[in-house]
PLY file of the C-alpha trace (Angstrom):
ply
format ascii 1.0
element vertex 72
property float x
property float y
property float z
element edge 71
property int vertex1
property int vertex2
end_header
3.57 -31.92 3.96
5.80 -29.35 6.06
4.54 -26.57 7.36
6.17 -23.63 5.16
8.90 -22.18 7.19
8.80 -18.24 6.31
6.67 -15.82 7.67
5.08 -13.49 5.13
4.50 -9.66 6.24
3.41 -6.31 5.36
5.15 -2.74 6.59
2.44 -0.10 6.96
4.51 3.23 7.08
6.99 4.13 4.39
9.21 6.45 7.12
12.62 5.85 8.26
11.43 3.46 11.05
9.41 1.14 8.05
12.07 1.49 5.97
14.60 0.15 8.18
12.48 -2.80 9.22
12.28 -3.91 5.50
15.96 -3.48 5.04
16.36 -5.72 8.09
13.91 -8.43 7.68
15.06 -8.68 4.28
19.09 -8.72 5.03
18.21 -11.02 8.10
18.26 -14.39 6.64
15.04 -15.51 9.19
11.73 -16.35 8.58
10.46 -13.14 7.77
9.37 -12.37 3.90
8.35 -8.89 3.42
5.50 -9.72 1.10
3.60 -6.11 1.08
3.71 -2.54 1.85
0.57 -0.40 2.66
-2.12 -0.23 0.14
-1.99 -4.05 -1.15
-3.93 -7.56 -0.74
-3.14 -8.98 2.47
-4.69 -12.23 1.85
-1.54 -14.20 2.24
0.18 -11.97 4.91
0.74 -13.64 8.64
2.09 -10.51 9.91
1.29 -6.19 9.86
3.74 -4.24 11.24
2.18 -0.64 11.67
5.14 1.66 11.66
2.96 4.95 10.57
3.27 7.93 12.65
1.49 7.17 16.29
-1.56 9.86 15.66
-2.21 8.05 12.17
-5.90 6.16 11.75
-5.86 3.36 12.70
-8.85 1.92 11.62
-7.55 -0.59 9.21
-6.36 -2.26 12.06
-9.81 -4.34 12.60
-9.98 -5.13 8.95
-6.61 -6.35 9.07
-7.32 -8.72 12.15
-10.19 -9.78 10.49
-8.74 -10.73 7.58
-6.27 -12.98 10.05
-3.11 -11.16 10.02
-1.66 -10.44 13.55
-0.92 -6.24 13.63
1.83 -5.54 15.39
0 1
1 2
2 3
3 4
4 5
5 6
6 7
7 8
8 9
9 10
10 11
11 12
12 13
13 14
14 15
15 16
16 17
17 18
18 19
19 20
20 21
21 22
22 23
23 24
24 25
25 26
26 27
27 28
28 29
29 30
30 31
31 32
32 33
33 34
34 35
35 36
36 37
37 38
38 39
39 40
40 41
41 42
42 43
43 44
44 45
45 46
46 47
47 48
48 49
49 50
50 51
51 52
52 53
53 54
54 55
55 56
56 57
57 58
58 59
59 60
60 61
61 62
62 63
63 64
64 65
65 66
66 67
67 68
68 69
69 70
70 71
């Protein structure tokens, strides 16, 4: 069986700078899927990218690790 060749991830931060990301990763034609935005299930989710304002908590950043999904 091959490995499946896209990349699910989640945008934390609904601002211009997440915004743009999601345009981009989902105009890029790579391997990135944007799968979730803040507040859902990241079971399936390989990558978080936190793009929330840099004084936000960031506490959901060990429960995110922990649940195996690189934070970026």
């Amino acid at each position: 069986m091959m490995p499946d060749p896209t990349w699910p991830v989640a945008v934390i931060g609904s601002g211009d700078v997440g915004s743009d990301l999601i345009t981009k990763i989902r105009r890029g034609g790579g391997p990135l899927t944007v799968a979730a935005t803040e507040g859902v299930d990241t079971c399936d989710i390989r990558i978080v990218f936190d793009t929330s304002a840099a004084n936000a908590d960031r506490d959901n950043r060990a429960e995110l690790a922990h649940a195996g999904a690189r934070v970026a």
